[in-house]
Backbone and ligand atoms as CSV (ligand in chain L), in Angstrom:
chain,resi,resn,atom,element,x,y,z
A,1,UNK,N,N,37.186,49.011,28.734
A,1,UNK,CA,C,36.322,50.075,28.187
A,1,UNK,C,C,34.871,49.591,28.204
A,2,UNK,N,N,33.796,50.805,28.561
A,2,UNK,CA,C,32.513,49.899,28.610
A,2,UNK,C,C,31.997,50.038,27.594
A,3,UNK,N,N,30.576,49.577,27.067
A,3,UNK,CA,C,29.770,49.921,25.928
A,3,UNK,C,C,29.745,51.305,25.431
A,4,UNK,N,N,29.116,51.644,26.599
A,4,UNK,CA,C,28.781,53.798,26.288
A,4,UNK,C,C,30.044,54.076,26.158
A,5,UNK,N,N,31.008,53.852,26.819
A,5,UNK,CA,C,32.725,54.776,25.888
A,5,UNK,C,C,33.156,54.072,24.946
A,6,UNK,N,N,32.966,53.481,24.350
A,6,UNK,CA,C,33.043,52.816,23.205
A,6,UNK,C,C,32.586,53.225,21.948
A,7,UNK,N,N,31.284,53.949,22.527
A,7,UNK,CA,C,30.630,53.955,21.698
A,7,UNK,C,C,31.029,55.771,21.112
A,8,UNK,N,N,30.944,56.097,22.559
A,8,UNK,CA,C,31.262,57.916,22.622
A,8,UNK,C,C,32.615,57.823,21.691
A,9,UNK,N,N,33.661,56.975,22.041
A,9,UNK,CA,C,34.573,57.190,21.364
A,9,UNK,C,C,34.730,56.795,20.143
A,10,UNK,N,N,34.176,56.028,19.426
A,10,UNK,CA,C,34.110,55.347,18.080
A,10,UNK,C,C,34.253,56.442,17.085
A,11,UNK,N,N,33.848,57.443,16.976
A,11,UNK,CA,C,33.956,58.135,15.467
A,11,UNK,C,C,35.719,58.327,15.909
A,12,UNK,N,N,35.948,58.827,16.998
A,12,UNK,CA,C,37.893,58.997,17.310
A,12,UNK,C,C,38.040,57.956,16.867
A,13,UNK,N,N,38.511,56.710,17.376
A,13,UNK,CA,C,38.865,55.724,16.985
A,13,UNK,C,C,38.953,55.206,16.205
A,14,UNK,N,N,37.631,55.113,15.034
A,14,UNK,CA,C,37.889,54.029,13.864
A,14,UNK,C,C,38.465,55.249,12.734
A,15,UNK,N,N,38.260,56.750,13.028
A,15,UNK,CA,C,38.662,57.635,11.851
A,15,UNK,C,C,39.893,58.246,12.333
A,16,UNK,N,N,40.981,57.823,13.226
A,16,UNK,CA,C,41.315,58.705,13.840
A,16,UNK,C,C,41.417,60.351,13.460
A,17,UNK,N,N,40.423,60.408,14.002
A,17,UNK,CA,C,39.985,62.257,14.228
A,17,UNK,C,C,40.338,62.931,15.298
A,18,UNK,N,N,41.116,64.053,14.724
A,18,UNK,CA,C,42.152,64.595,15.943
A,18,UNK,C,C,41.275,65.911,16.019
A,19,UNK,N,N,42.190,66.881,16.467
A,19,UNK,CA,C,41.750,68.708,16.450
A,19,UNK,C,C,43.357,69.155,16.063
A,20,UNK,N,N,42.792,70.562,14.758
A,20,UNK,CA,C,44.014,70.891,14.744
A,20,UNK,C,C,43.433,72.556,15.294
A,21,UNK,N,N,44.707,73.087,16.032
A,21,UNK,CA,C,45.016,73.944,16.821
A,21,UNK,C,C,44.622,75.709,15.377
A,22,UNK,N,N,43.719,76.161,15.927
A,22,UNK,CA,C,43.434,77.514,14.881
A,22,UNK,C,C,44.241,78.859,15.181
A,23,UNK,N,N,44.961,78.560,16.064
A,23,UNK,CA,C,46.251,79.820,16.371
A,23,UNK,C,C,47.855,79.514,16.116
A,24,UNK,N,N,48.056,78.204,16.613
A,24,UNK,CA,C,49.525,77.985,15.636
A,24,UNK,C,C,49.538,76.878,14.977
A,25,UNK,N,N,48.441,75.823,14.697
A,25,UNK,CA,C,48.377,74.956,13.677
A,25,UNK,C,C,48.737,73.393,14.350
A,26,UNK,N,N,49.406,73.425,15.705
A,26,UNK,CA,C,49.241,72.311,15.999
A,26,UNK,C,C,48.412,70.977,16.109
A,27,UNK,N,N,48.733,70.211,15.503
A,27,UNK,CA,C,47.815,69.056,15.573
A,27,UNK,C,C,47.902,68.033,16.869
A,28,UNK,N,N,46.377,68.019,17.031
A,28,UNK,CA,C,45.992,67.082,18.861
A,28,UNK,C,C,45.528,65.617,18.052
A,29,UNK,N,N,45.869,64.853,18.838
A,29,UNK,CA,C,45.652,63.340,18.887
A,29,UNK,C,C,46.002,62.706,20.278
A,30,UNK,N,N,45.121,62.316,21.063
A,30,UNK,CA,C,43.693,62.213,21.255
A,30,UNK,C,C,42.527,63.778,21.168
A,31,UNK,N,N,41.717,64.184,20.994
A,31,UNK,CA,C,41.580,65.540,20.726
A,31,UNK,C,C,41.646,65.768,22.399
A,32,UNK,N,N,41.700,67.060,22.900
A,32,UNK,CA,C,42.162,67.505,24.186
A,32,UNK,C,C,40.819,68.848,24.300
A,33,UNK,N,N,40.706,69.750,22.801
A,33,UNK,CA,C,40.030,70.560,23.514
A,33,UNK,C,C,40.633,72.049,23.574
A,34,UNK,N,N,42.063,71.605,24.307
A,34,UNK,CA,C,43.083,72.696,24.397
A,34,UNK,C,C,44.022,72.589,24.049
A,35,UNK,N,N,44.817,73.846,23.391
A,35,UNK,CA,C,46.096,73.031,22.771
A,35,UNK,C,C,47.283,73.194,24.019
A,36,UNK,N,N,48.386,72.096,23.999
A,36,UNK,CA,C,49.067,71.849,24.716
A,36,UNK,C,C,50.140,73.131,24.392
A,37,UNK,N,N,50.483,73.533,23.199
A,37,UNK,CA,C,51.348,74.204,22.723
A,37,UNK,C,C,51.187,75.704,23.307
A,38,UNK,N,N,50.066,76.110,22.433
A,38,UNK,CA,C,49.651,77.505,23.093
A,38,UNK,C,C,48.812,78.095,23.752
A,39,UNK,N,N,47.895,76.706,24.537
A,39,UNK,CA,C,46.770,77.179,25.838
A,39,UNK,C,C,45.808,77.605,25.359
A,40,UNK,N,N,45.879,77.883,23.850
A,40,UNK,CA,C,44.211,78.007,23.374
A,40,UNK,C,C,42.991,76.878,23.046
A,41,UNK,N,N,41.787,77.621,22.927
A,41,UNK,CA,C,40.892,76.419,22.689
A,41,UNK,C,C,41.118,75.889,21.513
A,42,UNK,N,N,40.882,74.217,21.211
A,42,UNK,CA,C,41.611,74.252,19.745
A,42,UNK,C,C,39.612,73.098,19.443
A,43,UNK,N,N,39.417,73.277,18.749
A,43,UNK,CA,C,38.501,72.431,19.065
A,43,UNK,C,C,37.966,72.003,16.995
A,44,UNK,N,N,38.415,72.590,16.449
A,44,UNK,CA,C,37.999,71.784,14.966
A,44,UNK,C,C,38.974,70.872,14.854
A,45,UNK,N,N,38.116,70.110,14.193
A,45,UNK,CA,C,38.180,68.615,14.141
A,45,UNK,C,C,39.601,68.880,12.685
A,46,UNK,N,N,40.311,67.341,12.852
A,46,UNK,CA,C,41.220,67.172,11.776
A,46,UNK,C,C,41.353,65.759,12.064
A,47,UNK,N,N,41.382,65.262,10.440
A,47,UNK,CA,C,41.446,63.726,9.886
A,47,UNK,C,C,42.983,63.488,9.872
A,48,UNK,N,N,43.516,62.650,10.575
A,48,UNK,CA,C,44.793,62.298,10.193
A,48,UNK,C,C,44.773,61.623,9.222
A,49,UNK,N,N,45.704,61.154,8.257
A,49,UNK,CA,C,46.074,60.321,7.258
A,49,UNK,C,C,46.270,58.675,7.653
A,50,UNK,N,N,46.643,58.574,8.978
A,50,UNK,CA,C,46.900,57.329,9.442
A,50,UNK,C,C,48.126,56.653,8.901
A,51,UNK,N,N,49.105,57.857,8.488
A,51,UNK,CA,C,50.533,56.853,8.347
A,51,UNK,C,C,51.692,57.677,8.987
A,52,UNK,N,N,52.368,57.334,8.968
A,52,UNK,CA,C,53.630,57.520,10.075
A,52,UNK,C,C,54.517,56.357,10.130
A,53,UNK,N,N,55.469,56.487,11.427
A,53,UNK,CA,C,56.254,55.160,11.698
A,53,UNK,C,C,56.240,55.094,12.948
A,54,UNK,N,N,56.955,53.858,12.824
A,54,UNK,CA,C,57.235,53.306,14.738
A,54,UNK,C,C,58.625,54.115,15.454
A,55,UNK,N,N,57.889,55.101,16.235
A,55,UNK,CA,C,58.660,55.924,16.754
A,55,UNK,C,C,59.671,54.700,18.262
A,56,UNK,N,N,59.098,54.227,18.973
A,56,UNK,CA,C,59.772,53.646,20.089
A,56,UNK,C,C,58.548,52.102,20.186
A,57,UNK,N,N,58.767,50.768,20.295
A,57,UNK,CA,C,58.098,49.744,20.677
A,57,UNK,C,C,58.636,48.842,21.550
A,58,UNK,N,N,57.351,47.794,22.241
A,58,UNK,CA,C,57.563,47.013,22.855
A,58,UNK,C,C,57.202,45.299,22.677
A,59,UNK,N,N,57.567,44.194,22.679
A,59,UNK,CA,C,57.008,43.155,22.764
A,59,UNK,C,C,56.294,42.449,24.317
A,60,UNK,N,N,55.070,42.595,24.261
A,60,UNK,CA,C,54.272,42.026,24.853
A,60,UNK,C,C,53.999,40.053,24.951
A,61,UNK,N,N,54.279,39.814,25.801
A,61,UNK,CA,C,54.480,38.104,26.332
A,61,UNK,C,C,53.191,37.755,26.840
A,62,UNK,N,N,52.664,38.339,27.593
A,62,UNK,CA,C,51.912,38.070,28.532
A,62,UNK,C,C,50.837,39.095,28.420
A,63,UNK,N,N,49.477,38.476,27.507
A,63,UNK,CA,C,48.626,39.758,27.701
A,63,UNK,C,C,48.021,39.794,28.311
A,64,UNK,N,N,46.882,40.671,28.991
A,64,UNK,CA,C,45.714,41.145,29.890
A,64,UNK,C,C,44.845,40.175,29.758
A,65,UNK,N,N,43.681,39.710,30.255
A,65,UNK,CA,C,42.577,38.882,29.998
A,65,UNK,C,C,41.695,39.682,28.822
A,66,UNK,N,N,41.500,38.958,27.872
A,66,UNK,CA,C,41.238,39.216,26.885
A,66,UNK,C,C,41.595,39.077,25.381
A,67,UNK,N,N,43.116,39.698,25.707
A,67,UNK,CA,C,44.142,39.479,24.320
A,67,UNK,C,C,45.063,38.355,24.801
A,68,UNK,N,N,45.029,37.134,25.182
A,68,UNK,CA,C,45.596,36.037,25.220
A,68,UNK,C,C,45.753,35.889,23.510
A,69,UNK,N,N,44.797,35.689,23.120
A,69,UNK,CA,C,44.109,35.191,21.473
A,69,UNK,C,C,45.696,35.966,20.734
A,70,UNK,N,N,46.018,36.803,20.990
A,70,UNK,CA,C,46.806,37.891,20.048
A,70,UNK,C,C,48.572,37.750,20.599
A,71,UNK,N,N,48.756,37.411,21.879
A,71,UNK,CA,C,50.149,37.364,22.362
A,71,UNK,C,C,50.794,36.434,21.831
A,72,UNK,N,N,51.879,36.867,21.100
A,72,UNK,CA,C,52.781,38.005,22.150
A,72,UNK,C,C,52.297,39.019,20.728
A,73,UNK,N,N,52.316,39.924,21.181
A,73,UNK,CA,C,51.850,41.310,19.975
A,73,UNK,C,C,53.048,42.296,20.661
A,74,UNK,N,N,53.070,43.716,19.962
A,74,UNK,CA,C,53.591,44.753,19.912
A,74,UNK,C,C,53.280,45.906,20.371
A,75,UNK,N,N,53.468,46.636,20.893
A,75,UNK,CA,C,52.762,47.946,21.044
A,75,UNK,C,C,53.478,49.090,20.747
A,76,UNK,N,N,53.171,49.952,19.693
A,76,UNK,CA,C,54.142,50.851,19.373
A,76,UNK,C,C,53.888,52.267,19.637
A,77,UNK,N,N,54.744,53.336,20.176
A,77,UNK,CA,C,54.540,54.611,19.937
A,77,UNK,C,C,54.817,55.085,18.448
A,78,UNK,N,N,53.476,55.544,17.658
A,78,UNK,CA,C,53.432,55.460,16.246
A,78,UNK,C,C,53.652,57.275,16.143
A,79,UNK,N,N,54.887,57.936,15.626
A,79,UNK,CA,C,54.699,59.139,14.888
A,79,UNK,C,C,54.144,59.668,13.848
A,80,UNK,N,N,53.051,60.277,13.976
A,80,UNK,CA,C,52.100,60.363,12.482
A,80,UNK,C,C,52.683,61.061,11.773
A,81,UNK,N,N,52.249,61.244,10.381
A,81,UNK,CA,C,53.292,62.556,9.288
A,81,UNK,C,C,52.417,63.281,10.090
A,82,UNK,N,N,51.331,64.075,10.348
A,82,UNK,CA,C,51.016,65.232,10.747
A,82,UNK,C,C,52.039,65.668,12.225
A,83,UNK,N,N,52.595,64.266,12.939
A,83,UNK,CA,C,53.390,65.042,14.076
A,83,UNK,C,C,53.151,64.173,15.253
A,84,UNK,N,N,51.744,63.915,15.499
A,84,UNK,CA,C,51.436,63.795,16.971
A,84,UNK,C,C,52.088,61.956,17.028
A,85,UNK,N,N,52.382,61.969,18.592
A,85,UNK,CA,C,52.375,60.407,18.954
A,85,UNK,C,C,51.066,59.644,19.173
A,86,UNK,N,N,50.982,58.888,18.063
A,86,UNK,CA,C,49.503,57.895,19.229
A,86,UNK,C,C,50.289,56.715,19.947
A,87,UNK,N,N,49.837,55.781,20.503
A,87,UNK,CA,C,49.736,54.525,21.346
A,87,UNK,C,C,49.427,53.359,20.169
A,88,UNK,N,N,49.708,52.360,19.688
A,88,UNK,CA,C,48.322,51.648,19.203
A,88,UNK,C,C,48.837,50.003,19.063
A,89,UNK,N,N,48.340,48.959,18.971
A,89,UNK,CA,C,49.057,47.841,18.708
A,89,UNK,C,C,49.860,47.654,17.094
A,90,UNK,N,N,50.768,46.805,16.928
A,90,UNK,CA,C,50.934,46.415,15.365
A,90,UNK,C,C,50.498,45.208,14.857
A,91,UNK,N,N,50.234,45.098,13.795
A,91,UNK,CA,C,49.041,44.190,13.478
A,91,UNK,C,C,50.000,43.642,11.930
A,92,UNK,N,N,49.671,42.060,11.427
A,92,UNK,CA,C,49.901,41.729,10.530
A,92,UNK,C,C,51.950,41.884,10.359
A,93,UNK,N,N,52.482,41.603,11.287
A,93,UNK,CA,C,53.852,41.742,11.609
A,93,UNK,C,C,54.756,40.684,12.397
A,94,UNK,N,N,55.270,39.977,12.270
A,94,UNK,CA,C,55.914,38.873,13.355
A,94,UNK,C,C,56.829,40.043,14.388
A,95,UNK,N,N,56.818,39.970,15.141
A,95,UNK,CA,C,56.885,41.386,16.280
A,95,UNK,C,C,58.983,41.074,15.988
A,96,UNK,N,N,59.503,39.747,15.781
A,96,UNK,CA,C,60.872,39.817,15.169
A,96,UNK,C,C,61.185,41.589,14.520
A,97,UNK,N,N,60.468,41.333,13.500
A,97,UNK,CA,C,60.610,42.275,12.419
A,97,UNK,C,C,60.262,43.737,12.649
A,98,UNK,N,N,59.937,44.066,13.915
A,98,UNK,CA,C,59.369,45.369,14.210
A,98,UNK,C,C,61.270,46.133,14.451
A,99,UNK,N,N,60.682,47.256,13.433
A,99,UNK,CA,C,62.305,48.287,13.848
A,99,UNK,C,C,61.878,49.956,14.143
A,100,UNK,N,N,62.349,50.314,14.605
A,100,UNK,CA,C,62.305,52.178,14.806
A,100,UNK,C,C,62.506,52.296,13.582
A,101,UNK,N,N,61.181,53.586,12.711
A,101,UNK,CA,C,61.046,53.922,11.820
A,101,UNK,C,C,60.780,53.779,10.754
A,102,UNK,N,N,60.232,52.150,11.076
A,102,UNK,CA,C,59.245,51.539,10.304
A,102,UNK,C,C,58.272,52.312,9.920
A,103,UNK,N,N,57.890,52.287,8.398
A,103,UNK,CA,C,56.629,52.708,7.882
A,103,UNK,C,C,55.328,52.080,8.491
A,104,UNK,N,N,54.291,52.594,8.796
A,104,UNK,CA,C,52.924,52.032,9.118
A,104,UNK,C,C,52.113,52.828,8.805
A,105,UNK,N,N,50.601,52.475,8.305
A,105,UNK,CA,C,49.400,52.914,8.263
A,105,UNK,C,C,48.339,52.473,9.205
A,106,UNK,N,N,47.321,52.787,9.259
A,106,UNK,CA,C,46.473,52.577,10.276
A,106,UNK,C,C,45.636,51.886,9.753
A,107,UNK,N,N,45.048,50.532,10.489
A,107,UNK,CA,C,43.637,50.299,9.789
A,107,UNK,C,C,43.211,49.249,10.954
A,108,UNK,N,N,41.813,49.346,10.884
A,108,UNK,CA,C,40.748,49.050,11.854
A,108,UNK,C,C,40.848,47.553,12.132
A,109,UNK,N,N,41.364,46.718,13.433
A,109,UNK,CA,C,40.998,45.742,13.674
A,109,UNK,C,C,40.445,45.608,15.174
A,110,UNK,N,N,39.761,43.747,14.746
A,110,UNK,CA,C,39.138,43.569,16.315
A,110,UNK,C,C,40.707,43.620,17.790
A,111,UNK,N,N,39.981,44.258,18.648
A,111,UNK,CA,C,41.148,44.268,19.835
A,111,UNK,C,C,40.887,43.216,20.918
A,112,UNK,N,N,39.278,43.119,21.304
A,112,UNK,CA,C,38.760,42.233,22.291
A,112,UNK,C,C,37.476,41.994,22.005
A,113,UNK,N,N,37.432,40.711,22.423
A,113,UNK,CA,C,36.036,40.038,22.564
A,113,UNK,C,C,36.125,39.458,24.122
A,114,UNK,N,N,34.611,39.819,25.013
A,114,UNK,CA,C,34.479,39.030,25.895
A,114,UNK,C,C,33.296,38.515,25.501
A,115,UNK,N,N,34.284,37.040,25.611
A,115,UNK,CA,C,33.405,35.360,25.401
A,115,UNK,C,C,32.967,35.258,24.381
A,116,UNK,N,N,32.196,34.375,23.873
A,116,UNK,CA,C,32.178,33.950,22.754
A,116,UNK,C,C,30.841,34.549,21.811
A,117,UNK,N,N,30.165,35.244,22.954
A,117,UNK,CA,C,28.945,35.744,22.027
A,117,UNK,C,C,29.078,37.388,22.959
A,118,UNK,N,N,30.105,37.849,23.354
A,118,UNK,CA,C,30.563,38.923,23.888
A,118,UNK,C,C,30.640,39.896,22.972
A,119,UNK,N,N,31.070,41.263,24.115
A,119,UNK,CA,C,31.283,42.911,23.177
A,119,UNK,C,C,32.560,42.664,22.527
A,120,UNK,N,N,32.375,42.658,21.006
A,120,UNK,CA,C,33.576,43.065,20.469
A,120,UNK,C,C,33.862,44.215,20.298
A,121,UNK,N,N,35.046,44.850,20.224
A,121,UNK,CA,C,35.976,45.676,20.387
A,121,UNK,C,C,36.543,45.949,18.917
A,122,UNK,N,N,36.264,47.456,18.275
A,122,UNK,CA,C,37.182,47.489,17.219
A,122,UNK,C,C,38.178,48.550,17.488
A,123,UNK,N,N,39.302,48.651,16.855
A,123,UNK,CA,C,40.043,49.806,17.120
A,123,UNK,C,C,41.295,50.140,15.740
A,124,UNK,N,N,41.867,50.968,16.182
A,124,UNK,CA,C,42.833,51.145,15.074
A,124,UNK,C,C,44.202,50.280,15.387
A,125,UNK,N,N,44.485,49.756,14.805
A,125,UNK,CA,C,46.074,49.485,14.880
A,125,UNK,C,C,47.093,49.478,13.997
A,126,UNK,N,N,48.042,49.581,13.517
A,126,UNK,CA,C,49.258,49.892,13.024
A,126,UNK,C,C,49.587,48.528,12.081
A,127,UNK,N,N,49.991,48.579,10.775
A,127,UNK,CA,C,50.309,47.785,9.841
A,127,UNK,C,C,52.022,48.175,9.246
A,128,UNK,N,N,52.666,47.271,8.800
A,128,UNK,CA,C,53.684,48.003,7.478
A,128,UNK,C,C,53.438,48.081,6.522
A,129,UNK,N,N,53.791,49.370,5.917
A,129,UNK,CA,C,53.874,49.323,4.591
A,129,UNK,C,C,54.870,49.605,4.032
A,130,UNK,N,N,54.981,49.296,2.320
A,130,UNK,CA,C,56.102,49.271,1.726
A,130,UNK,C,C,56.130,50.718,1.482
A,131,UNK,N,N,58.030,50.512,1.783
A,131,UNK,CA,C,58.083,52.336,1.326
A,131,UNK,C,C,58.110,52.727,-0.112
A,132,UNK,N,N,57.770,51.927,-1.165
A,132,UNK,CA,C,56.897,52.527,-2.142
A,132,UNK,C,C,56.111,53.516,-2.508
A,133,UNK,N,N,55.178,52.625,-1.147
A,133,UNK,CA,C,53.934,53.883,-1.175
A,133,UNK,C,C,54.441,55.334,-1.074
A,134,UNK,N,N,55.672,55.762,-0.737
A,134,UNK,CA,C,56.240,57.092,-0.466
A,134,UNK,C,C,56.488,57.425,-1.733
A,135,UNK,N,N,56.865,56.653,-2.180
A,135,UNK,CA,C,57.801,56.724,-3.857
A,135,UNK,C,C,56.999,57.762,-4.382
L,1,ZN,ZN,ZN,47.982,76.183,19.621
């Protein structure tokens, strides 16, 4: 990702800010614009909550140049309570312990740094939480 999309994308990213759909209510994550559901323009903005669970994951061995620092990490398809799937890493988890339908919330960590006085990278990624918090 370069500086300028980084930057364009940052209010998405660190809030994840979706669009919810003003004709049948569907909620977009990444926003699209249009809704997938019913082909209309959907374009007001909606705050997800940032919790959900781990719908389907993977363990990662071998990362990209960059996230060496972080491997082996996780990558999960996260189901939000509002509905939509995001993408995102899991964070603060020994990747052992990762199960389908794990509770998670979202919260902002570094993803990449290039070099040592390089662009850092913030983004959202995926935590557990206790199912308490449901209680
Ligand atoms: Zn719609």
């Amino acid at each position: 990702m370069t500086l300028a999309s980084s930057w364009r994308t940052k209010h998405q990213r660190l809030n994840l800010t979706g669009e919810v759909c003003p004709h049948c209510g569907v909620k977009l994550f990444p926003p699209r614009d249009v809704c997938p559901h019913c082909q209309g323009p959907a374009k007001t903005e909606f705050h997800f909550k940032g919790t959900g669970q781990v719908y389907s994951y993977s363990t990662l061995y071998n990362a990209p140049a960059g996230f060496a620092y972080a491997a082996p990490y996780v990558v999960a398809l996260v189901k939000l309570d509002e509905g939509p799937l995001v993408t995102a890493q899991l964070t603060d988890i020994d990747p052992e312990q990762v199960s389908i339908g794990m509770l998670v919330e979202m919260v902002t960590r570094k993803t990449y740094q290039d070099g040592d006085d390089g662009l850092i990278m913030y983004n959202y990624k995926f935590r557990p939480i206790l199912a308490r918090a449901y209680a």
